[in-house]
C-alpha positions as CSV (number, residue, x, y, z in Angstrom):
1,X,8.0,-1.5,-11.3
2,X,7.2,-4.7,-9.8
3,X,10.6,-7.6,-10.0
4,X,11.2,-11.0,-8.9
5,X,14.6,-8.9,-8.0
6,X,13.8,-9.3,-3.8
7,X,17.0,-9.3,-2.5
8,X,16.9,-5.5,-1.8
9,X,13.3,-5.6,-0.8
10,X,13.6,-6.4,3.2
11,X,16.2,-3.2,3.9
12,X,15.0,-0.7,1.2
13,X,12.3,1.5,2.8
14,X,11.6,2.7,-1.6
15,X,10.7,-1.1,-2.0
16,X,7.7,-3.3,-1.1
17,X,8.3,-7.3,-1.0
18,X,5.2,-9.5,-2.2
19,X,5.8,-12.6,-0.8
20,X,3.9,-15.5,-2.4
21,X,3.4,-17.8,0.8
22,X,1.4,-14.9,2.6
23,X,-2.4,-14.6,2.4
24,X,-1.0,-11.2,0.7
25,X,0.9,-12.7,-1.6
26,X,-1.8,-15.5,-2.3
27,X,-4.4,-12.3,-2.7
28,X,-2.3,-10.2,-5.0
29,X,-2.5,-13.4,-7.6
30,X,1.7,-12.7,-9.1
31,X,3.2,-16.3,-10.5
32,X,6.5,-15.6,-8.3
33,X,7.7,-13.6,-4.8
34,X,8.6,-9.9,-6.6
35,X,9.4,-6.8,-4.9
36,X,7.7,-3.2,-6.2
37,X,10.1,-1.1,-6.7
38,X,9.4,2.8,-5.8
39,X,12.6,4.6,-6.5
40,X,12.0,5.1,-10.7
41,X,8.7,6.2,-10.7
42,X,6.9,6.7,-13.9
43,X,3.4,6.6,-16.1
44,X,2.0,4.2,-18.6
45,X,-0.8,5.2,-20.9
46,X,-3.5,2.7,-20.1
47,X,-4.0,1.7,-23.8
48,X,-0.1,0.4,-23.9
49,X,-1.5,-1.9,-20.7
50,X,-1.4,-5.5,-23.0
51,X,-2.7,-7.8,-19.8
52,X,-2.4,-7.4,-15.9
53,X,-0.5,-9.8,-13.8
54,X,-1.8,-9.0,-10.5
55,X,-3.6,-6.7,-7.9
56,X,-3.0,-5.9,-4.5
57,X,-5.6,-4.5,-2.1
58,X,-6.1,-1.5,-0.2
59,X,-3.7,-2.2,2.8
60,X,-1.0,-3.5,0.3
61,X,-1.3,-0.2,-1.4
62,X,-1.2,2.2,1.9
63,X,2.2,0.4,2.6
64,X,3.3,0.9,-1.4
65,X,2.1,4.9,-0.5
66,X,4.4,4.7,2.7
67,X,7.5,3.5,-0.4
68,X,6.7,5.9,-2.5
69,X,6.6,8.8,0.0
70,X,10.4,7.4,1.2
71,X,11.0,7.8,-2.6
72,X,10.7,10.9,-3.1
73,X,11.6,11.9,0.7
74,X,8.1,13.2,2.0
75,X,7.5,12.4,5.7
């Protein structure tokens, strides 16, 4: 789940901050800083997809792998 919800963001190993004044954040193409959020993981059929908001790119998404694995408590 991706939030404008930050707060939690910079102490929460399960979370991933976007922040929009970074070349990252500038990259990943979201209207507002947001936070992914890794703790309630879950699947969306791709037909219910209505429009994408953003992307983030492959070194984004090895740190978002790093999250998940502290979700779910693999090392």
């Amino acid at each position: 789940m991706i939030t404008t919800a930050t707060r939690r963001a910079e102490t929460e190993p399960t979370q991933f901050m976007i922040e929009l004044g970074t070349a990252r954040g500038r990259q990943a193409g979201l209207l507002h800083t947001s936070a992914v959020k890794c703790e309630n993981l879950f699947t969306v059929h791709q037909d219910l997809i209505r429009r994408t908001i953003g992307r983030l790119g492959t070194a984004a998404m090895s740190e978002i792998d790093v999250c998940v694995k502290a979700s779910l408590g693999i090392k």
